[in-house]
mmCIF entry with sequence, helices, sheets and N, C-alpha, C, O atoms, coordinates in Angstrom:
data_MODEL
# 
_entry.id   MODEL 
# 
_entity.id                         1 
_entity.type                       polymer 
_entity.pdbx_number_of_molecules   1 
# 
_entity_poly.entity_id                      1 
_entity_poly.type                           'polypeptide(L)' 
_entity_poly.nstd_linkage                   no 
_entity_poly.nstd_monomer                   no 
_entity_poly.pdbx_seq_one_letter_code       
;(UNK)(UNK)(UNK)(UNK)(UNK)(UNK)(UNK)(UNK)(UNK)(UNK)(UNK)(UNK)(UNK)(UNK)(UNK)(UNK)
(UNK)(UNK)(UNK)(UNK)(UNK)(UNK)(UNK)(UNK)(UNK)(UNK)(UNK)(UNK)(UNK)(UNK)(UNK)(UNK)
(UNK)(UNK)(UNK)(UNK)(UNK)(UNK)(UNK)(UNK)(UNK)(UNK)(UNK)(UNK)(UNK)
;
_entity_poly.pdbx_seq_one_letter_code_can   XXXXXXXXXXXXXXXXXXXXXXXXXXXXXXXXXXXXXXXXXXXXX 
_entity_poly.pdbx_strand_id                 A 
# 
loop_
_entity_poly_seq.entity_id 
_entity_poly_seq.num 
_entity_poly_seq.mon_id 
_entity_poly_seq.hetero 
1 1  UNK n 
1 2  UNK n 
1 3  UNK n 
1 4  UNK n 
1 5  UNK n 
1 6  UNK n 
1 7  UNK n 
1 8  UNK n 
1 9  UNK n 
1 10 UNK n 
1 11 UNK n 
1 12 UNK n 
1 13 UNK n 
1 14 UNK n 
1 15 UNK n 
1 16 UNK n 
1 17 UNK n 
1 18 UNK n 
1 19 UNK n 
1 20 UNK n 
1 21 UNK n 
1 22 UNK n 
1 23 UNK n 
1 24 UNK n 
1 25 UNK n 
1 26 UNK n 
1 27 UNK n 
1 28 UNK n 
1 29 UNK n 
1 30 UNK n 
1 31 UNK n 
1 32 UNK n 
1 33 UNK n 
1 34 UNK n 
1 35 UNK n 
1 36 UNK n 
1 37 UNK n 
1 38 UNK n 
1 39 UNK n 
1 40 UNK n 
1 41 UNK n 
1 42 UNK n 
1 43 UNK n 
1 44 UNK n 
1 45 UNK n 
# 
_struct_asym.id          A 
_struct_asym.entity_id   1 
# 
_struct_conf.conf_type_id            HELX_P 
_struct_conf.id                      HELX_P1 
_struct_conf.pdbx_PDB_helix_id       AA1 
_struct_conf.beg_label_comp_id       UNK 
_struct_conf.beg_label_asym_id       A 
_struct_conf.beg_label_seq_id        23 
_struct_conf.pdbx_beg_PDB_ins_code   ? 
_struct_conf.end_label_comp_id       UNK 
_struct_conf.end_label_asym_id       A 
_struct_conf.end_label_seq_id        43 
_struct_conf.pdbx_end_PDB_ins_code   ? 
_struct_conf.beg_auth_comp_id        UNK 
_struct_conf.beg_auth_asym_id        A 
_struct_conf.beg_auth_seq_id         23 
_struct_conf.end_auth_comp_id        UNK 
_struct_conf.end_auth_asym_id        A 
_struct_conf.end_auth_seq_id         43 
_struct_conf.pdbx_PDB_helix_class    1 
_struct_conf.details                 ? 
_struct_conf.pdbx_PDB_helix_length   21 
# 
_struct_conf_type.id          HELX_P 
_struct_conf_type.criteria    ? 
_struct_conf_type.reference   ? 
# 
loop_
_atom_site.group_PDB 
_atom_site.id 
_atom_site.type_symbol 
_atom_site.label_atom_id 
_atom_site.label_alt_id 
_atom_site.label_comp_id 
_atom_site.label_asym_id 
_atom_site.label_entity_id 
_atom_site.label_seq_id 
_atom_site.pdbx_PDB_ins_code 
_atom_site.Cartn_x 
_atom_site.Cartn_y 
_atom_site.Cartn_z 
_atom_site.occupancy 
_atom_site.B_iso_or_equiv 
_atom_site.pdbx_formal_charge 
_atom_site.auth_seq_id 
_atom_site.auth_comp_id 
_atom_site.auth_asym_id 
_atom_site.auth_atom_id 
_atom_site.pdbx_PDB_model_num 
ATOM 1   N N  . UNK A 1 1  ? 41.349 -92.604  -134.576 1.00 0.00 ? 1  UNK A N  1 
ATOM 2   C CA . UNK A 1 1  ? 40.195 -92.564  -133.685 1.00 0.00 ? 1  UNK A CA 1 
ATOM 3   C C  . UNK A 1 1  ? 40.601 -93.096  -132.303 1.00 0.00 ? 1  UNK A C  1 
ATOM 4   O O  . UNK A 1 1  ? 41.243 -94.132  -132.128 1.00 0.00 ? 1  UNK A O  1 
ATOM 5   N N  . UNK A 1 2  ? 40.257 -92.461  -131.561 1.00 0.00 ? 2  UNK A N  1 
ATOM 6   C CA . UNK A 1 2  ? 40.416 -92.881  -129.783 1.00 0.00 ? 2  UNK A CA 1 
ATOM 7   C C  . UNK A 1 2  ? 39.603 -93.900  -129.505 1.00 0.00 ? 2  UNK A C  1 
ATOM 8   O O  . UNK A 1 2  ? 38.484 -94.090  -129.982 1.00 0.00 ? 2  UNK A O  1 
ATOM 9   N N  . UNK A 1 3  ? 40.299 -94.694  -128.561 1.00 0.00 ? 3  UNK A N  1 
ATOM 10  C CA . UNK A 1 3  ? 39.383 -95.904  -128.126 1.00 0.00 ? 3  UNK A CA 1 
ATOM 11  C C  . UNK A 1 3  ? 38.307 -95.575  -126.945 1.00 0.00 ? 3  UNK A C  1 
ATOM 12  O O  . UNK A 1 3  ? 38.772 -94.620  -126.323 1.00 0.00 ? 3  UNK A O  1 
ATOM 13  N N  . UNK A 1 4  ? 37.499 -95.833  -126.578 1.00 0.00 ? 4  UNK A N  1 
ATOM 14  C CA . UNK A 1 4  ? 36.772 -95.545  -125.841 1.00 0.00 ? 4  UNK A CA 1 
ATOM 15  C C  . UNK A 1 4  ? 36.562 -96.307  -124.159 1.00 0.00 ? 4  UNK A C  1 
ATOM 16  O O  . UNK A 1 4  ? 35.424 -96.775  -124.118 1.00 0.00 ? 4  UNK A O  1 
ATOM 17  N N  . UNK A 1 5  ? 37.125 -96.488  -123.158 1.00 0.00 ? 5  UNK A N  1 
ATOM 18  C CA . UNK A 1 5  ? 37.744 -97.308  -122.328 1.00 0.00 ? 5  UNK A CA 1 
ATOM 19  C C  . UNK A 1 5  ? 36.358 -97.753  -121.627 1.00 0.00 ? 5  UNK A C  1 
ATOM 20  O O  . UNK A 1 5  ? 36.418 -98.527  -120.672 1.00 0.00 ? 5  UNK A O  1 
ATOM 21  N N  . UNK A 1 6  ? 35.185 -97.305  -122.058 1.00 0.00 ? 6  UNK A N  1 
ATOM 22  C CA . UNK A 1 6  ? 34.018 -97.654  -121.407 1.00 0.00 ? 6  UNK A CA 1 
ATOM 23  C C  . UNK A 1 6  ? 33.600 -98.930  -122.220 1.00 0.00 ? 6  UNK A C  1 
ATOM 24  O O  . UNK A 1 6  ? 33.026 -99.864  -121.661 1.00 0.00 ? 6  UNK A O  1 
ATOM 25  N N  . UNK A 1 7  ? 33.877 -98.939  -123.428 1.00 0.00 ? 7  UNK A N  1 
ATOM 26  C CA . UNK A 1 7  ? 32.831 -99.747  -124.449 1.00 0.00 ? 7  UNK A CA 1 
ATOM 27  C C  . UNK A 1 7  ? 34.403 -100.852 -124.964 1.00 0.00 ? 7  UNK A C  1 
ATOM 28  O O  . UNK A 1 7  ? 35.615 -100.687 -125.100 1.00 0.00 ? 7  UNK A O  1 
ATOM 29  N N  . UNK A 1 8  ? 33.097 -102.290 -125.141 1.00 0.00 ? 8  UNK A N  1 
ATOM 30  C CA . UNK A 1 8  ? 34.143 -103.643 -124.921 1.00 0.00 ? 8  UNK A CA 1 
ATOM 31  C C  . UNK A 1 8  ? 34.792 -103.542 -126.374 1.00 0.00 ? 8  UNK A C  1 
ATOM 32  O O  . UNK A 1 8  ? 33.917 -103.256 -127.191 1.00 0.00 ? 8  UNK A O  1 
ATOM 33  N N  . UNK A 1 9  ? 36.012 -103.682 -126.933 1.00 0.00 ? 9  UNK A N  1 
ATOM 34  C CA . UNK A 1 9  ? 36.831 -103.599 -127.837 1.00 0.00 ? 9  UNK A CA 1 
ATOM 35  C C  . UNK A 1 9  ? 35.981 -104.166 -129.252 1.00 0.00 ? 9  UNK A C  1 
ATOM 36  O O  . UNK A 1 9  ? 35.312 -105.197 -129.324 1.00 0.00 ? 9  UNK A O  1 
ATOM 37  N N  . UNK A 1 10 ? 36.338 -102.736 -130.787 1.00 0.00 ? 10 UNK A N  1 
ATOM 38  C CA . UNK A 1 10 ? 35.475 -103.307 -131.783 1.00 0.00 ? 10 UNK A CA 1 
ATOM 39  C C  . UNK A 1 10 ? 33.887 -103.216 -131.172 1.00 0.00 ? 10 UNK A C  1 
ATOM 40  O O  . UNK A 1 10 ? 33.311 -104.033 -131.892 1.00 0.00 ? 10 UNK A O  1 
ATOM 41  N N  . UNK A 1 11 ? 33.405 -102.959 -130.732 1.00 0.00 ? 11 UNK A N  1 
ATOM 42  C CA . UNK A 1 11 ? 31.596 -103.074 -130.289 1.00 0.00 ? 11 UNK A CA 1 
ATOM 43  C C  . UNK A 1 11 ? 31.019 -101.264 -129.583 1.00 0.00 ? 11 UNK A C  1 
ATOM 44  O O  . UNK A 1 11 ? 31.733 -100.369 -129.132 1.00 0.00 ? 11 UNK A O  1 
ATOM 45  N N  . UNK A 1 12 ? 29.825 -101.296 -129.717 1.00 0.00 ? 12 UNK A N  1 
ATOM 46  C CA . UNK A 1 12 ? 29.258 -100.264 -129.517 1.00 0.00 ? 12 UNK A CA 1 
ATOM 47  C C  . UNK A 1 12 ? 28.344 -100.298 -127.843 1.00 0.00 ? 12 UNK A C  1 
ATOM 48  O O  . UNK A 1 12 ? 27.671 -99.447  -127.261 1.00 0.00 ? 12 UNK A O  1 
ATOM 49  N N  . UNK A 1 13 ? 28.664 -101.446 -127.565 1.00 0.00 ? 13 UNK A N  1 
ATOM 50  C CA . UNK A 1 13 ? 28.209 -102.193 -125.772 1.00 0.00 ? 13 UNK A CA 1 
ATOM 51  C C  . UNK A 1 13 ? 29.265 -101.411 -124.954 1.00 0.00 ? 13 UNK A C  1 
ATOM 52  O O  . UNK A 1 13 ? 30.480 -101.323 -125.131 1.00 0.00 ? 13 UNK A O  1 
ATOM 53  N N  . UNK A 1 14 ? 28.200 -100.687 -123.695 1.00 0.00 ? 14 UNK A N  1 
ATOM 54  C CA . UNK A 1 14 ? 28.959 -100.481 -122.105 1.00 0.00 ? 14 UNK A CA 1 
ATOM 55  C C  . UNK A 1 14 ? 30.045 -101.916 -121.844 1.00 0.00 ? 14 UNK A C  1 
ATOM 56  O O  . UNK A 1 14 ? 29.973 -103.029 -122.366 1.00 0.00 ? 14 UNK A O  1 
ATOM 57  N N  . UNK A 1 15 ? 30.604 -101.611 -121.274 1.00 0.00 ? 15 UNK A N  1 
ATOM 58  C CA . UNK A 1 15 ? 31.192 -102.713 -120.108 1.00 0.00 ? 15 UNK A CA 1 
ATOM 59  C C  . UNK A 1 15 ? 29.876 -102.898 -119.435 1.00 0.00 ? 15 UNK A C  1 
ATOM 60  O O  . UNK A 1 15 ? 29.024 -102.009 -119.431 1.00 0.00 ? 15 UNK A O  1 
ATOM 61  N N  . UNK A 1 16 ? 29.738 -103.889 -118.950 1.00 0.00 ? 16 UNK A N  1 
ATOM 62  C CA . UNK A 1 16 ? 28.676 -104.070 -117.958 1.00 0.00 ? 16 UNK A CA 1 
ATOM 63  C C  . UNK A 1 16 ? 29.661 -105.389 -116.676 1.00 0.00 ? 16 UNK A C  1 
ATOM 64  O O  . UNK A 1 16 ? 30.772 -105.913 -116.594 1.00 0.00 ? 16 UNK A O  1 
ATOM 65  N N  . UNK A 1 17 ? 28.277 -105.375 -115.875 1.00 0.00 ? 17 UNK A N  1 
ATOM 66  C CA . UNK A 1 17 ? 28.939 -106.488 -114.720 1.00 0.00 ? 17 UNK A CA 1 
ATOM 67  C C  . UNK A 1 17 ? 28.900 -108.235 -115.372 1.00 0.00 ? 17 UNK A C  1 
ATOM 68  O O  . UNK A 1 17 ? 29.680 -109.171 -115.195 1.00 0.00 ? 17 UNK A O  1 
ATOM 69  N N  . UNK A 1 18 ? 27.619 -108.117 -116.173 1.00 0.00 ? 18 UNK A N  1 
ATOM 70  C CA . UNK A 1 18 ? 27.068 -109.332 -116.666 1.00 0.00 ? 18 UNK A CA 1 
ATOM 71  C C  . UNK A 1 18 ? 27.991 -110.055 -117.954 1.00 0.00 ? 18 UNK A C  1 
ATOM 72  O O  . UNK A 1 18 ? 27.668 -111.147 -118.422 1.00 0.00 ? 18 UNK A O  1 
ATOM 73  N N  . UNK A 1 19 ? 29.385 -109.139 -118.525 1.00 0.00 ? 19 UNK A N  1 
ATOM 74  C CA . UNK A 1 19 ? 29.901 -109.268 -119.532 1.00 0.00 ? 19 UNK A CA 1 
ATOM 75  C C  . UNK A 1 19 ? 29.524 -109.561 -120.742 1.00 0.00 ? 19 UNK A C  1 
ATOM 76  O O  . UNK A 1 19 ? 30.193 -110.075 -121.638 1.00 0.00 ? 19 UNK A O  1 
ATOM 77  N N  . UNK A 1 20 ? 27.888 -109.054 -120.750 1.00 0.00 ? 20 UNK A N  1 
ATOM 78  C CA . UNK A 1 20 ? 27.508 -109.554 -122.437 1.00 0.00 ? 20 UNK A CA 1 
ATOM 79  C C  . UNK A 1 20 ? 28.121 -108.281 -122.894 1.00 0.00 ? 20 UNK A C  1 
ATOM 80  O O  . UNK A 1 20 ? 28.491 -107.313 -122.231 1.00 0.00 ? 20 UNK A O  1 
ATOM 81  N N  . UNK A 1 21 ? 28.153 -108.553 -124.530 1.00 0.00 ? 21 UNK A N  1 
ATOM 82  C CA . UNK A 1 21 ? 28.907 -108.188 -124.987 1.00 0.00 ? 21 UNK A CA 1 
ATOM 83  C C  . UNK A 1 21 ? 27.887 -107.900 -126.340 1.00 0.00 ? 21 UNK A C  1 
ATOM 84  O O  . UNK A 1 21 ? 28.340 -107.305 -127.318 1.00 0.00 ? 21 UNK A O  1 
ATOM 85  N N  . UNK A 1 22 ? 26.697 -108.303 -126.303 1.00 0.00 ? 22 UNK A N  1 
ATOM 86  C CA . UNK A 1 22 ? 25.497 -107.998 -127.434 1.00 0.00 ? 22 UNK A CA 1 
ATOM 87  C C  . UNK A 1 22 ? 24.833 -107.106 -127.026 1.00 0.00 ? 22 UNK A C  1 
ATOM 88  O O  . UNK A 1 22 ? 24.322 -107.410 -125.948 1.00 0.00 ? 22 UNK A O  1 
ATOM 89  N N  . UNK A 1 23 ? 24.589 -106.165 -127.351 1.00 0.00 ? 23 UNK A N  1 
ATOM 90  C CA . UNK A 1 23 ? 23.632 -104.732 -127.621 1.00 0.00 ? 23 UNK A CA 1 
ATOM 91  C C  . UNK A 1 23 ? 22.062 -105.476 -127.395 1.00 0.00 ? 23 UNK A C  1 
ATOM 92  O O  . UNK A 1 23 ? 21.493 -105.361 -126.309 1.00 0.00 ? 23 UNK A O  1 
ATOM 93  N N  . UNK A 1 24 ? 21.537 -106.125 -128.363 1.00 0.00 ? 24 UNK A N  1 
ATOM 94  C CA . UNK A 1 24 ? 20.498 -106.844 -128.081 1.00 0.00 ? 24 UNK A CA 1 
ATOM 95  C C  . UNK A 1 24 ? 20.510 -107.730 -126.925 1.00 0.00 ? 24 UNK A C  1 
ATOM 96  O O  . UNK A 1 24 ? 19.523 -107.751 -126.189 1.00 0.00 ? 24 UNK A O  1 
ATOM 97  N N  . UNK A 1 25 ? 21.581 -108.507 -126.675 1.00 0.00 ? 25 UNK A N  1 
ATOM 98  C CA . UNK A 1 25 ? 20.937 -109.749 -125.225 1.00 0.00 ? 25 UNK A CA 1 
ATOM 99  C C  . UNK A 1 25 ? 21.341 -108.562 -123.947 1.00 0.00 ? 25 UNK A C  1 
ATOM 100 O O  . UNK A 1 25 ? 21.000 -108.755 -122.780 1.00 0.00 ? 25 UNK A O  1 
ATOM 101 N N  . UNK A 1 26 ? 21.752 -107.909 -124.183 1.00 0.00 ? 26 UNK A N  1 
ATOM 102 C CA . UNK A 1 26 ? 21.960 -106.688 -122.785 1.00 0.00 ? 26 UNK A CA 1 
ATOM 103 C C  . UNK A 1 26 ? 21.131 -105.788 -122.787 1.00 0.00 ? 26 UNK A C  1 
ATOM 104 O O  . UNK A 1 26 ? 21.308 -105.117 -121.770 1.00 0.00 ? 26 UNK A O  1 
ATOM 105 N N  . UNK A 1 27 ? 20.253 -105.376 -123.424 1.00 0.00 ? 27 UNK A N  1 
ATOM 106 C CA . UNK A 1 27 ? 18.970 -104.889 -123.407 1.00 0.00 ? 27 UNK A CA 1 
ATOM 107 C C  . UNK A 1 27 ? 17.935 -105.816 -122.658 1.00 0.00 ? 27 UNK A C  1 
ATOM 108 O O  . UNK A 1 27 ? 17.236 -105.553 -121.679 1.00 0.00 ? 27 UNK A O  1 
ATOM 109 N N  . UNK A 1 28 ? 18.023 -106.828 -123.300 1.00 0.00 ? 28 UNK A N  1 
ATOM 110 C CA . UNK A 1 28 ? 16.908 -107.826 -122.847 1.00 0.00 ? 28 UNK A CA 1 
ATOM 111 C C  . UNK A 1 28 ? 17.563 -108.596 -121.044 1.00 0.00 ? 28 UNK A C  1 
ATOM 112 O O  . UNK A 1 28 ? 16.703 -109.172 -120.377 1.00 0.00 ? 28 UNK A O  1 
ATOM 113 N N  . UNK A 1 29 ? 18.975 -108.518 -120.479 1.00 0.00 ? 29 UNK A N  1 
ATOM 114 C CA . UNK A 1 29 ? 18.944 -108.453 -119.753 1.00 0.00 ? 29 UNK A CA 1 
ATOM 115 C C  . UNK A 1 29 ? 18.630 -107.346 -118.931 1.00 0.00 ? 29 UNK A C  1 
ATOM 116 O O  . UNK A 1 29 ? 17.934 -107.350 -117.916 1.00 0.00 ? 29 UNK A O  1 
ATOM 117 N N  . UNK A 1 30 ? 19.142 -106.511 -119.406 1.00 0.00 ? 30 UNK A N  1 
ATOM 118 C CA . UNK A 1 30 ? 18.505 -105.201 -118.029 1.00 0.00 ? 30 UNK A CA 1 
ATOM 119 C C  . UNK A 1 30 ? 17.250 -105.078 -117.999 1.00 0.00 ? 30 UNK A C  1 
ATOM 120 O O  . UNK A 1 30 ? 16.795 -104.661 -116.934 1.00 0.00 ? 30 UNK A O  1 
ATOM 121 N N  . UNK A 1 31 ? 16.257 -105.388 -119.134 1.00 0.00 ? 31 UNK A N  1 
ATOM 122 C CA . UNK A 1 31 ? 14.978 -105.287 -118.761 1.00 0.00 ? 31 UNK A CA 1 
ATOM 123 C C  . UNK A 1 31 ? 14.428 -106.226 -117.819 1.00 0.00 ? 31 UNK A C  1 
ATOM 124 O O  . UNK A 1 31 ? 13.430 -106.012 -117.130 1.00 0.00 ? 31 UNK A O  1 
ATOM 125 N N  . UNK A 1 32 ? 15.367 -107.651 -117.817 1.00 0.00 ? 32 UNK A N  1 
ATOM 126 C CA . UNK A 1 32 ? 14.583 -108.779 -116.999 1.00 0.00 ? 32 UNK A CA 1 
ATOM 127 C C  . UNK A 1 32 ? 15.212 -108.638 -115.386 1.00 0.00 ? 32 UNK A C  1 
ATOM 128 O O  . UNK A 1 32 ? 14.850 -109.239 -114.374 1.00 0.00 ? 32 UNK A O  1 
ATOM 129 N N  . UNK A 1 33 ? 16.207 -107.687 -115.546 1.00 0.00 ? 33 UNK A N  1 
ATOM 130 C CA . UNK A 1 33 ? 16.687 -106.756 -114.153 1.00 0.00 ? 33 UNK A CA 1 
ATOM 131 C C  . UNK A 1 33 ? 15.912 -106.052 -113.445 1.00 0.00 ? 33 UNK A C  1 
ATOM 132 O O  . UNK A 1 33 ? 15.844 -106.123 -112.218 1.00 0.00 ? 33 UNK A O  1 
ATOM 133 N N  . UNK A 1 34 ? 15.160 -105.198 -114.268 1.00 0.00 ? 34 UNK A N  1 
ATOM 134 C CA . UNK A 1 34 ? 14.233 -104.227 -114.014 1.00 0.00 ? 34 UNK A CA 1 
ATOM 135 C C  . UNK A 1 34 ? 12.953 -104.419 -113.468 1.00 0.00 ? 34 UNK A C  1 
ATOM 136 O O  . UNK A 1 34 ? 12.267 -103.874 -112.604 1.00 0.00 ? 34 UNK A O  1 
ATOM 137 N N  . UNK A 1 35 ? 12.831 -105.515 -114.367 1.00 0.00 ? 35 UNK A N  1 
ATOM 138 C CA . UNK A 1 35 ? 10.971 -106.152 -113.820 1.00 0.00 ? 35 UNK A CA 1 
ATOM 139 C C  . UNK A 1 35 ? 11.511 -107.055 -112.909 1.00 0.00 ? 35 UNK A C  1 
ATOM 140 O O  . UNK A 1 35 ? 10.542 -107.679 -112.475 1.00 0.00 ? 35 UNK A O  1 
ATOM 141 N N  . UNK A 1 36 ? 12.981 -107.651 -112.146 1.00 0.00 ? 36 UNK A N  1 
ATOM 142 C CA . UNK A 1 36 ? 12.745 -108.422 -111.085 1.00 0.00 ? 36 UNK A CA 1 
ATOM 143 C C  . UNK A 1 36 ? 12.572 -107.110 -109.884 1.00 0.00 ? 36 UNK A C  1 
ATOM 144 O O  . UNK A 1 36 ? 11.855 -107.122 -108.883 1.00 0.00 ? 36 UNK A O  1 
ATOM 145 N N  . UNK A 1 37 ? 13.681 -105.777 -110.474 1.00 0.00 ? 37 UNK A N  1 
ATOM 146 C CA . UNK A 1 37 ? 13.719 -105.194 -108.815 1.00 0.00 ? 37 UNK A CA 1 
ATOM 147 C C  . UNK A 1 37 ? 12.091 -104.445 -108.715 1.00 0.00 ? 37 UNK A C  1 
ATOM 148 O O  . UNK A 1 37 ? 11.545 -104.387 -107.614 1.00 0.00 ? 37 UNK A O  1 
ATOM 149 N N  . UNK A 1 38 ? 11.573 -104.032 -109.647 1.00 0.00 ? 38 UNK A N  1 
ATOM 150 C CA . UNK A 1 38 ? 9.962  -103.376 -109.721 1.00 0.00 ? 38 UNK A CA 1 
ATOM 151 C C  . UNK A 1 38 ? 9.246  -104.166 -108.339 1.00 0.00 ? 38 UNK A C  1 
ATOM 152 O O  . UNK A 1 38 ? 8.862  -103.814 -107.224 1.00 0.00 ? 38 UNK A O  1 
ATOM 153 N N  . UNK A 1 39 ? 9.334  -105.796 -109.347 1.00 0.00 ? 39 UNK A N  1 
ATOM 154 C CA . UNK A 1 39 ? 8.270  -106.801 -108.570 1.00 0.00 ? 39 UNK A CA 1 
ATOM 155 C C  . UNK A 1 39 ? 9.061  -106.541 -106.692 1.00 0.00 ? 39 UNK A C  1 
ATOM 156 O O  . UNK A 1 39 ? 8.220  -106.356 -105.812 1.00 0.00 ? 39 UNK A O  1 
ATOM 157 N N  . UNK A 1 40 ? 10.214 -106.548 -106.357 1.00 0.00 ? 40 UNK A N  1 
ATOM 158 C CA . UNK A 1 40 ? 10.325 -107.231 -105.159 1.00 0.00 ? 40 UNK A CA 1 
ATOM 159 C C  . UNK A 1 40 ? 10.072 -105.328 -104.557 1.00 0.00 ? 40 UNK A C  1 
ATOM 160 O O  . UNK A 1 40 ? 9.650  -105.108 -103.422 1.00 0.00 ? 40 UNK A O  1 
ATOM 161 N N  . UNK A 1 41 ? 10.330 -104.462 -105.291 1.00 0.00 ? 41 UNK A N  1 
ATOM 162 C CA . UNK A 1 41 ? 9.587  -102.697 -104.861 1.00 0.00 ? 41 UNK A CA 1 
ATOM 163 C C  . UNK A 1 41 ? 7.991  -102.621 -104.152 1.00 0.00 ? 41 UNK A C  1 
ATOM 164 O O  . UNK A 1 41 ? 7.429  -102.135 -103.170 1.00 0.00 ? 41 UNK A O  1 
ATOM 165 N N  . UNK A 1 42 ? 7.657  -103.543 -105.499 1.00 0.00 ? 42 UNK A N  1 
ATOM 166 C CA . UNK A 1 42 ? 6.025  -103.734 -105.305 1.00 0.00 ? 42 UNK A CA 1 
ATOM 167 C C  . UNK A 1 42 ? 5.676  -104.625 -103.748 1.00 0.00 ? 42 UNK A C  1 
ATOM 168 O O  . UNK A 1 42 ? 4.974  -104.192 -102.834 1.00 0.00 ? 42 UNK A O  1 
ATOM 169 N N  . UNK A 1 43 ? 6.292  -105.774 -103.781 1.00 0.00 ? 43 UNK A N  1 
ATOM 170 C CA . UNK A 1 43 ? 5.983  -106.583 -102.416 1.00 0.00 ? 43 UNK A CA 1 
ATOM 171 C C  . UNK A 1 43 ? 6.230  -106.259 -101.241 1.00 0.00 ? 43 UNK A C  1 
ATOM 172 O O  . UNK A 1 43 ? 5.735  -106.818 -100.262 1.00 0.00 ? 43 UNK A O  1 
ATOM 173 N N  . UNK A 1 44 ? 7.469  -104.793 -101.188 1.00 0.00 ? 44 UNK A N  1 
ATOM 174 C CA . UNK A 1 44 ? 7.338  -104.265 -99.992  1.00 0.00 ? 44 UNK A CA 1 
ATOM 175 C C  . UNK A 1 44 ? 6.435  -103.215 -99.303  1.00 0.00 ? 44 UNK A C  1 
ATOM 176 O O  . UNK A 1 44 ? 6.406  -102.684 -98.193  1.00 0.00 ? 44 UNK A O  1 
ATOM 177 N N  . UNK A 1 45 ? 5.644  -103.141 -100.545 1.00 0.00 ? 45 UNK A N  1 
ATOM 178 C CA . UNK A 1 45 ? 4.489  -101.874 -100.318 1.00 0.00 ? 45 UNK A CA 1 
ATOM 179 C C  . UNK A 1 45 ? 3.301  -102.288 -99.738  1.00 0.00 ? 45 UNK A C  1 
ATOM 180 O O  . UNK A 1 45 ? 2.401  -101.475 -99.527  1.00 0.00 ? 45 UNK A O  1 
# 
C-alpha cells in the first residue's frame, strides 16, 4: 500500500497547520476556526 504524503503517518488526519493529529480534536478545532472568522465577517457588516 502507498503512503499517502498528505495524511500524518499510521492515521487517517490531513496534515494541518495546527499539528493535531486527532480526527476528533481537529474537527472541533476547525469548527472553533469557523465560528471565530463568521463572528469577525459578521462585525464588519
Amino acid at each position: 500500500m502507498m503512503k499517502d504524503p498528505y495524511l500524518y503517518p499510521n492515521s487517517d488526519v490531513l496534515k494541518n497547520l495546527t499539528g493535531v493529529r486527532d480526527s476528533e480534536e481537529l474537527k472541533n478545532v476547525e469548527a472553533d476556526y469557523t465560528l471565530l472568522r463568521l463572528s469577525e465577517i459578521a462585525e464588519d457588516e
